[in-house]
N, CA, C and O atoms as a GROMACS GRO file, in nm:
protein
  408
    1UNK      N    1   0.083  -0.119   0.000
    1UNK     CA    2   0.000   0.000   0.000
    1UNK      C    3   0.087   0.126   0.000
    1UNK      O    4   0.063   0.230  -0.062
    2UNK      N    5   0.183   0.103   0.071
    2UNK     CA    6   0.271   0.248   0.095
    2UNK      C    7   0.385   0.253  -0.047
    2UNK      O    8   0.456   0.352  -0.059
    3UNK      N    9   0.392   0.170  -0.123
    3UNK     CA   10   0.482   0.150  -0.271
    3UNK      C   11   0.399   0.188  -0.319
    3UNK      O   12   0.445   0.255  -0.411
    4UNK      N   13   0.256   0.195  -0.322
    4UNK     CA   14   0.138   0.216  -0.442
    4UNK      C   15   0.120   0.365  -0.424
    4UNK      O   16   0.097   0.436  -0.523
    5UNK      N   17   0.130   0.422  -0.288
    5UNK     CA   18   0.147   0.584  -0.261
    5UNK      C   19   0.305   0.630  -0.284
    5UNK      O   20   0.311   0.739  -0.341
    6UNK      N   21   0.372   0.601  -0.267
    6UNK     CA   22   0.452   0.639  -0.306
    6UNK      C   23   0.511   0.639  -0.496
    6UNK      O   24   0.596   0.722  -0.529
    7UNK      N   25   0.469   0.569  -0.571
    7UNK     CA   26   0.461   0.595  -0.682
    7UNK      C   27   0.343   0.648  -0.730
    7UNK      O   28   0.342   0.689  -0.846
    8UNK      N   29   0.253   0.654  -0.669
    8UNK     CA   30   0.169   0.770  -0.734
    8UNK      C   31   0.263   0.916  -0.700
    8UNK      O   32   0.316   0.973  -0.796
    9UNK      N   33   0.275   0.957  -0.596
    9UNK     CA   34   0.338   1.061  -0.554
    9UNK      C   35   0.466   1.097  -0.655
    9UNK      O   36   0.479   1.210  -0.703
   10UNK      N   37   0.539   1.014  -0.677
   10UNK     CA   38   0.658   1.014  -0.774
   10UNK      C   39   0.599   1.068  -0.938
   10UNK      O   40   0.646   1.137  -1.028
   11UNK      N   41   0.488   1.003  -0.920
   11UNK     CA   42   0.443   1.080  -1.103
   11UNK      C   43   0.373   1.183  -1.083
   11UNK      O   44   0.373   1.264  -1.176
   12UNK      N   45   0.315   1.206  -0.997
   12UNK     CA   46   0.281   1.318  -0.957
   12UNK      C   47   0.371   1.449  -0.979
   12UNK      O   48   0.351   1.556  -1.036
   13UNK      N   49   0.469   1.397  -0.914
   13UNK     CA   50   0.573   1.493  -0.893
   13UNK      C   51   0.688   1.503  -1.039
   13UNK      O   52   0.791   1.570  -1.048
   14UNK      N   53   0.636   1.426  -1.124
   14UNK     CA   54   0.737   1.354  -1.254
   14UNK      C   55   0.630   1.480  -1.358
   14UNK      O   56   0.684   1.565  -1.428
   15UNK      N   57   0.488   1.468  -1.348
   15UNK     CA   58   0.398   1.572  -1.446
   15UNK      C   59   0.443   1.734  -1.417
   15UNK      O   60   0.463   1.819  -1.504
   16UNK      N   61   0.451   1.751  -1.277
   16UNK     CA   62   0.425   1.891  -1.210
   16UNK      C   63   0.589   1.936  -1.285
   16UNK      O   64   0.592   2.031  -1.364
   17UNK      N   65   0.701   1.869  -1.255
   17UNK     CA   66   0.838   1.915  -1.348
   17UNK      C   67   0.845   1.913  -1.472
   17UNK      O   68   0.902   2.001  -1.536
   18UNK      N   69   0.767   1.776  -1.545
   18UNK     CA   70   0.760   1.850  -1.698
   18UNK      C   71   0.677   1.957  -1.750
   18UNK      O   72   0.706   2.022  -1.850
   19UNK      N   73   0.533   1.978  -1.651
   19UNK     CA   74   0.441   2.093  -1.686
   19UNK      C   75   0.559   2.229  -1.699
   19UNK      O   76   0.565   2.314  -1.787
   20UNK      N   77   0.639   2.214  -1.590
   20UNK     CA   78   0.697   2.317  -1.530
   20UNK      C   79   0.841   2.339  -1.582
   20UNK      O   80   0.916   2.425  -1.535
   21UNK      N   81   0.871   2.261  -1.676
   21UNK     CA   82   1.012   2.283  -1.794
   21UNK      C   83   0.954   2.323  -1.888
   21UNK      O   84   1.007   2.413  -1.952
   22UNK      N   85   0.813   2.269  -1.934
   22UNK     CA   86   0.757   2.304  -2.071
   22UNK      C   87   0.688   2.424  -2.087
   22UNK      O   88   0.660   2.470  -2.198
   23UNK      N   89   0.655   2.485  -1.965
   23UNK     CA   90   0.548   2.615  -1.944
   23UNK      C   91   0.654   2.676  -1.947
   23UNK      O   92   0.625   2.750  -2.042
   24UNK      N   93   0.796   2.718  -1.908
   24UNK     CA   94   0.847   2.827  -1.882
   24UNK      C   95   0.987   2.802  -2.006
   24UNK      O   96   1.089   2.865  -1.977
   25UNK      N   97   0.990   2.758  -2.075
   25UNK     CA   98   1.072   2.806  -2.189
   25UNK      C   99   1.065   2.866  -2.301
   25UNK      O  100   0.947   2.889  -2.328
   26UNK      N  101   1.161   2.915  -2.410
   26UNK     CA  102   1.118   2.994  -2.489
   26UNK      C  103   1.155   3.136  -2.422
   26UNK      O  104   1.176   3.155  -2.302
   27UNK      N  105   1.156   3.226  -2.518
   27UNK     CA  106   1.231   3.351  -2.511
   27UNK      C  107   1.170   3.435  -2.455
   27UNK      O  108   1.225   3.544  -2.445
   28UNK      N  109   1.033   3.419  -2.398
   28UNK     CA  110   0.939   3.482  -2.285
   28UNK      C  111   1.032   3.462  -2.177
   28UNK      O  112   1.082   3.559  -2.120
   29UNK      N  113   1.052   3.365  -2.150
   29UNK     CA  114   1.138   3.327  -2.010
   29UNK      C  115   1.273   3.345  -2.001
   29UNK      O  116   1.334   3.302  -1.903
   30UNK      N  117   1.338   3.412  -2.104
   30UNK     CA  118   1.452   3.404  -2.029
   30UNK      C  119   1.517   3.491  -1.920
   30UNK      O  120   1.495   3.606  -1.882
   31UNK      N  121   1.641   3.354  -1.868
   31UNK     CA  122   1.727   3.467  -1.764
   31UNK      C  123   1.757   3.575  -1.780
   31UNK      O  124   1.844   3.601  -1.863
   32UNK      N  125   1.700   3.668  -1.712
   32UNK     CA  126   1.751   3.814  -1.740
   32UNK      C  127   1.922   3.868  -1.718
   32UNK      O  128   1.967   3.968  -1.773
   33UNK      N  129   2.009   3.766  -1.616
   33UNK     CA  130   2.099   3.734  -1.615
   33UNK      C  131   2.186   3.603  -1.589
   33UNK      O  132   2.166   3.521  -1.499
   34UNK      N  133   2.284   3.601  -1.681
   34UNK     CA  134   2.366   3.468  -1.614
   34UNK      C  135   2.425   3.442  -1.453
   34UNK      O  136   2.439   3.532  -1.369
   35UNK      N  137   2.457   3.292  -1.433
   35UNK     CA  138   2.498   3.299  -1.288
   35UNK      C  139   2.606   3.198  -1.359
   35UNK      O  140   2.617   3.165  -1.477
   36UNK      N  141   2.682   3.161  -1.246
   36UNK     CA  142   2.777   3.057  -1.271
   36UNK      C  143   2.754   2.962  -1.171
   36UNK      O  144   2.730   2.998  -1.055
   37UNK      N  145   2.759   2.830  -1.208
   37UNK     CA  146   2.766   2.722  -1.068
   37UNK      C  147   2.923   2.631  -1.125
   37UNK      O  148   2.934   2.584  -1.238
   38UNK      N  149   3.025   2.624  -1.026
   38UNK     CA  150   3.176   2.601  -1.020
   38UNK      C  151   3.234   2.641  -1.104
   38UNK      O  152   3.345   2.591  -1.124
   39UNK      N  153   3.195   2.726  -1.173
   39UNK     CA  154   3.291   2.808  -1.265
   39UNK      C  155   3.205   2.787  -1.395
   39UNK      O  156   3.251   2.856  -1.486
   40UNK      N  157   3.112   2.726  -1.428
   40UNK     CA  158   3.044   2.716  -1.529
   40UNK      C  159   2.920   2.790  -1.579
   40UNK      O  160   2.809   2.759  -1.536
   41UNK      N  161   2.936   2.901  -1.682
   41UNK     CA  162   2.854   2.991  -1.702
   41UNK      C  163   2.694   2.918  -1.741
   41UNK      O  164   2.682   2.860  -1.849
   42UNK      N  165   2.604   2.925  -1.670
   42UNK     CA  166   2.490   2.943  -1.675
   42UNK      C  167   2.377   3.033  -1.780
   42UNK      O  168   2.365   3.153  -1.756
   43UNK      N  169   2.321   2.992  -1.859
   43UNK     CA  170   2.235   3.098  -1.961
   43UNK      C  171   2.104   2.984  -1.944
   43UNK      O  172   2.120   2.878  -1.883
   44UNK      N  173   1.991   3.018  -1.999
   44UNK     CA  174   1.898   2.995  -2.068
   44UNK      C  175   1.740   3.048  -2.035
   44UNK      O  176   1.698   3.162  -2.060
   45UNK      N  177   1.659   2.934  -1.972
   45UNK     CA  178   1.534   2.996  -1.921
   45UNK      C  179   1.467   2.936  -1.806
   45UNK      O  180   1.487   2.836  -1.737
   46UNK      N  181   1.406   3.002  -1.807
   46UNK     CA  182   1.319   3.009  -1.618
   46UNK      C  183   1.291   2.826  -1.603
   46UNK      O  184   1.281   2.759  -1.501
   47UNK      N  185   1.284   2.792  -1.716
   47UNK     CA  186   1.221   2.619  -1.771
   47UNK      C  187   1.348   2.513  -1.707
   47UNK      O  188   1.353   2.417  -1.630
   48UNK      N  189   1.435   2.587  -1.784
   48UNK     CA  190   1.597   2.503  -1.763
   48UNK      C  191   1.641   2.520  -1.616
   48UNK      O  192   1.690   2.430  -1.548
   49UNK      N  193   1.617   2.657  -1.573
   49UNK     CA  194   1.707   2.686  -1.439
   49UNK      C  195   1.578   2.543  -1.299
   49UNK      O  196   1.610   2.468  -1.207
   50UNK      N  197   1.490   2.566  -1.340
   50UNK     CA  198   1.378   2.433  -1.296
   50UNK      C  199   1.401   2.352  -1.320
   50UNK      O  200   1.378   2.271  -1.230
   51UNK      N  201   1.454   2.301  -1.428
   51UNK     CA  202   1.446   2.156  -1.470
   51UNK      C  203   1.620   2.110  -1.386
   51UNK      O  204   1.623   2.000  -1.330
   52UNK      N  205   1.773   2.212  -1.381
   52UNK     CA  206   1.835   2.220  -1.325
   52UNK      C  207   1.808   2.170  -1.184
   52UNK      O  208   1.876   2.076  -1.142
   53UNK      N  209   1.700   2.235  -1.096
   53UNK     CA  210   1.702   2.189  -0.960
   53UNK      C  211   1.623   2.080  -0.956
   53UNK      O  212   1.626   2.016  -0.850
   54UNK      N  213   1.555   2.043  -1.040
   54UNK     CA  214   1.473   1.897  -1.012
   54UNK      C  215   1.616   1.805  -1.013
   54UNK      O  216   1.639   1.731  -0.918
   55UNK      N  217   1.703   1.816  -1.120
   55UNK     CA  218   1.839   1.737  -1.092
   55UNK      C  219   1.948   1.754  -0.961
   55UNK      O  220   2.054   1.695  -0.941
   56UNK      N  221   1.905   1.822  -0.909
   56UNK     CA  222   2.006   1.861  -0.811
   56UNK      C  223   1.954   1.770  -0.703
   56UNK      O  224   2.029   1.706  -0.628
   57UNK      N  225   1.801   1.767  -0.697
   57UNK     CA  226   1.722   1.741  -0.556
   57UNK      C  227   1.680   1.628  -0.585
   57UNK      O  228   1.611   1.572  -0.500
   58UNK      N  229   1.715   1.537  -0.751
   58UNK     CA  230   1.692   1.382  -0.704
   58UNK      C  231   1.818   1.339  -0.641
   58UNK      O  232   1.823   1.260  -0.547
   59UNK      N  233   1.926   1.399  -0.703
   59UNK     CA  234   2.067   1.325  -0.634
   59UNK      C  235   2.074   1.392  -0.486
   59UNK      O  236   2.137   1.329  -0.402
   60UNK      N  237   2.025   1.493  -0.454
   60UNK     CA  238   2.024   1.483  -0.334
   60UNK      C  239   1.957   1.390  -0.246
   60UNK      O  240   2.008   1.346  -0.143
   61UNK      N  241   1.839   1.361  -0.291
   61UNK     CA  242   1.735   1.252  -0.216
   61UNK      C  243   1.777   1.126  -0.259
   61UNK      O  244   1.729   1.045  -0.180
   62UNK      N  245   1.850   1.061  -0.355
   62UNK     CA  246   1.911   0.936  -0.349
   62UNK      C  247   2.042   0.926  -0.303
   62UNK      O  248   2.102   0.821  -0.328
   63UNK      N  249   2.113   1.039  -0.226
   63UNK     CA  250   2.244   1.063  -0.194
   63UNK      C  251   2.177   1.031  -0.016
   63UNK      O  252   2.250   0.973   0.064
   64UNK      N  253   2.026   1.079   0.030
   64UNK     CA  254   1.968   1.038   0.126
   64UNK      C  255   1.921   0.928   0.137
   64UNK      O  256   1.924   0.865   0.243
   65UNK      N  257   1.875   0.889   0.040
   65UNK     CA  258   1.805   0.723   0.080
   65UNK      C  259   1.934   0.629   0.055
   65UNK      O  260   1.916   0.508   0.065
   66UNK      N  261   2.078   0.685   0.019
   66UNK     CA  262   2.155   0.546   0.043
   66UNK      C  263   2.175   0.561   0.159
   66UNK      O  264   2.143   0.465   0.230
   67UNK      N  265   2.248   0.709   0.240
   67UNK     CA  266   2.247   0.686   0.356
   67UNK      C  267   2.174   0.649   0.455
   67UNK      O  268   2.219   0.586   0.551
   68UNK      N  269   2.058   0.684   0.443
   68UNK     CA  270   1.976   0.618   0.538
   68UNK      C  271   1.943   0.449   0.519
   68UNK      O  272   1.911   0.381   0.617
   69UNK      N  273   1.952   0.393   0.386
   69UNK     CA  274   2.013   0.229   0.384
   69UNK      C  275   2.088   0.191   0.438
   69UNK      O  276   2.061   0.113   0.529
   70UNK      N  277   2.196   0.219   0.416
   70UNK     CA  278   2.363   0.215   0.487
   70UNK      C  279   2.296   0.248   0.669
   70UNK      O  280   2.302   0.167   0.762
   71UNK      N  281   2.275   0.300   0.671
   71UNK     CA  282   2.225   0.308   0.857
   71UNK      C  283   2.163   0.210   0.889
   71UNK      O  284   2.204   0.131   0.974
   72UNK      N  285   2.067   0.199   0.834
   72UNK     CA  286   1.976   0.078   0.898
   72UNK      C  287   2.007  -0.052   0.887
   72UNK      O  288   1.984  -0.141   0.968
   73UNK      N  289   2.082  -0.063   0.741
   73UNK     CA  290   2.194  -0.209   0.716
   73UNK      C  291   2.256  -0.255   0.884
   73UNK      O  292   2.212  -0.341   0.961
   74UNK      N  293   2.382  -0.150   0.901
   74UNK     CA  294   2.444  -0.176   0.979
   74UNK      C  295   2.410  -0.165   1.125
   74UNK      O  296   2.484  -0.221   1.206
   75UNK      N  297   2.283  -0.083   1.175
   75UNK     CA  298   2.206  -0.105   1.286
   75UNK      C  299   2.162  -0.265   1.295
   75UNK      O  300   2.185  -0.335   1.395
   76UNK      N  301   2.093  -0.314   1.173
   76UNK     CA  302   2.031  -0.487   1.175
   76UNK      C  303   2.175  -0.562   1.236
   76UNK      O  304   2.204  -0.626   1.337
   77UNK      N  305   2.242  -0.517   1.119
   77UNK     CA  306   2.327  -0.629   1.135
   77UNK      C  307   2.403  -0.631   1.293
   77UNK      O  308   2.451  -0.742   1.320
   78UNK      N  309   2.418  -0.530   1.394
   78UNK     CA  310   2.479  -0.488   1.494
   78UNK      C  311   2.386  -0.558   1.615
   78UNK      O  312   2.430  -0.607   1.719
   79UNK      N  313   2.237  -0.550   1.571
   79UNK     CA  314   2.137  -0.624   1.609
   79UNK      C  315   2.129  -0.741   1.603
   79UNK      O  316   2.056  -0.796   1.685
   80UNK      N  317   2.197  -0.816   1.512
   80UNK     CA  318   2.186  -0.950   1.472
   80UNK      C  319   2.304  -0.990   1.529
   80UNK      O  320   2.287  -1.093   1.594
   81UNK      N  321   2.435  -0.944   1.531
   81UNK     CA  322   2.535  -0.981   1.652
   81UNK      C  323   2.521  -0.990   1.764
   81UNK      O  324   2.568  -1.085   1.826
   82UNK      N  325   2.435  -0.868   1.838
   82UNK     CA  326   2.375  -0.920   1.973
   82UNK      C  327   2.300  -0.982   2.014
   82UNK      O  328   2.282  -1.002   2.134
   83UNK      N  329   2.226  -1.037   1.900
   83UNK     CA  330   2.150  -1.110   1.962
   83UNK      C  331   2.203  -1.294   1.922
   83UNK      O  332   2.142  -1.390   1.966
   84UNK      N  333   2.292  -1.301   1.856
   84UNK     CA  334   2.345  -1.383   1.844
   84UNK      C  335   2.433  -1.424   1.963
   84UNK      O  336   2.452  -1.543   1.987
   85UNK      N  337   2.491  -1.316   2.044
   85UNK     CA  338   2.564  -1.307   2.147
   85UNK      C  339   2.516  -1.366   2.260
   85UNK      O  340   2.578  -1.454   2.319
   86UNK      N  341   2.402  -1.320   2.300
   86UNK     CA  342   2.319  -1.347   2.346
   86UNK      C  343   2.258  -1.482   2.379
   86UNK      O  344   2.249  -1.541   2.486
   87UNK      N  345   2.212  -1.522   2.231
   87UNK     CA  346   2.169  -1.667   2.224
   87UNK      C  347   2.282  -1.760   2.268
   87UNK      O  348   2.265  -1.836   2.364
   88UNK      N  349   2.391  -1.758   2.206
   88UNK     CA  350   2.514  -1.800   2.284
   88UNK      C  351   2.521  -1.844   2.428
   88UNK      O  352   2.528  -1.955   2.481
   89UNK      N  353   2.518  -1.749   2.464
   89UNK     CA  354   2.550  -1.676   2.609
   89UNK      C  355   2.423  -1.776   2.713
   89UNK      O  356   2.432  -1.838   2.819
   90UNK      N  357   2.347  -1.759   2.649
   90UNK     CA  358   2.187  -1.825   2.719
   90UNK      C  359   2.278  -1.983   2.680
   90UNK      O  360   2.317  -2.042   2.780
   91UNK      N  361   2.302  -2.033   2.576
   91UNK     CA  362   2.323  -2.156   2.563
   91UNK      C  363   2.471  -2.267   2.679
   91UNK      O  364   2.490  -2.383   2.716
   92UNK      N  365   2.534  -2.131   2.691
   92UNK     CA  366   2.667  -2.166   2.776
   92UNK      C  367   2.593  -2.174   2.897
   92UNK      O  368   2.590  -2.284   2.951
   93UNK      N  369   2.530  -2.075   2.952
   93UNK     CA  370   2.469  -2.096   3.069
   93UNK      C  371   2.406  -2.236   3.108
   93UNK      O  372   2.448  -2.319   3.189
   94UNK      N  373   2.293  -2.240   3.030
   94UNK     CA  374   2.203  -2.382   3.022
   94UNK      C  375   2.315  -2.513   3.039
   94UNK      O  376   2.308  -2.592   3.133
   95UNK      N  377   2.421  -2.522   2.929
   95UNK     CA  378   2.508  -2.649   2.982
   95UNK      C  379   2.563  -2.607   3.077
   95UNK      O  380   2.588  -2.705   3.148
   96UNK      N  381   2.614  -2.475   3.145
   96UNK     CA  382   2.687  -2.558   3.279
   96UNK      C  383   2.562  -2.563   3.373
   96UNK      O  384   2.562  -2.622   3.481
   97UNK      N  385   2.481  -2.511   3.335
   97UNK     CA  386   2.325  -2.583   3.438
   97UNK      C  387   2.344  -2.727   3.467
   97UNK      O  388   2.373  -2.774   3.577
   98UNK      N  389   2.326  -2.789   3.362
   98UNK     CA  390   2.332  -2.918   3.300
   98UNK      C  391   2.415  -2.995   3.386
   98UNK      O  392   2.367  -3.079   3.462
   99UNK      N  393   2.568  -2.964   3.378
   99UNK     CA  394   2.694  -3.023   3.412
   99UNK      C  395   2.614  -2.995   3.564
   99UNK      O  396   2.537  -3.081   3.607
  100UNK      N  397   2.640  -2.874   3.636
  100UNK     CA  398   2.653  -2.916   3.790
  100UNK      C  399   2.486  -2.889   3.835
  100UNK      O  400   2.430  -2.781   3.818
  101UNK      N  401   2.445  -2.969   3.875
  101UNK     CA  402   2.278  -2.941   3.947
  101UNK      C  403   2.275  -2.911   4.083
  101UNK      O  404   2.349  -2.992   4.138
  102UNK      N  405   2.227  -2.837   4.161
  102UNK     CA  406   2.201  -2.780   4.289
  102UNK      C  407   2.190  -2.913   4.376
  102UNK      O  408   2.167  -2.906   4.496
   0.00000   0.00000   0.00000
């Protein structure tokens, strides 16, 4: 259910950026001035400088969802050592139960 909202949401959000590259280009829109991002001169239109940050803010949000994979990976797995530890630990106990009885 929450994959079925979440890709609706994703095309949702996939129409609203092409409405919004295709509505604002053309020589109505252009930058009234250039900018530079790392040394690279910047020109075109209100369409492009949009369509620019939709690229910026998927790699930002998949630059987030690895890290937050990578977290929770290594939380399980840190989880799964202790409790492996654990089970162990319960099992050593039980045999020297075993060996000496009260």
């Amino acid at each position: 259910m929450i994959a079925i909202l979440g890709l609706l949401i994703l095309l949702a959000a996939a129409v609203v950026g092409v409405a919004g590259v295709l509505g604002n280009g053309g020589s109505g829109h252009e930058l009234t001035g250039g900018f530079s991002v790392f040394g690279y001169g910047m020109t075109g239109s209100t369409g492009m400088l949009f369509l620019y940050g939709i690229v910026v803010g998927a790699a930002a949000l998949l630059g987030l969802a690895l890290l937050f994979t990578g977290a929770r990976h290594r939380a399980s797995r840190h989880g799964r050592t202790k409790r492996h530890g654990l089970k162990q630990s319960h099992h050593e106990r039980a045999a020297g139960d075993n060996e000496h009885p009260a």
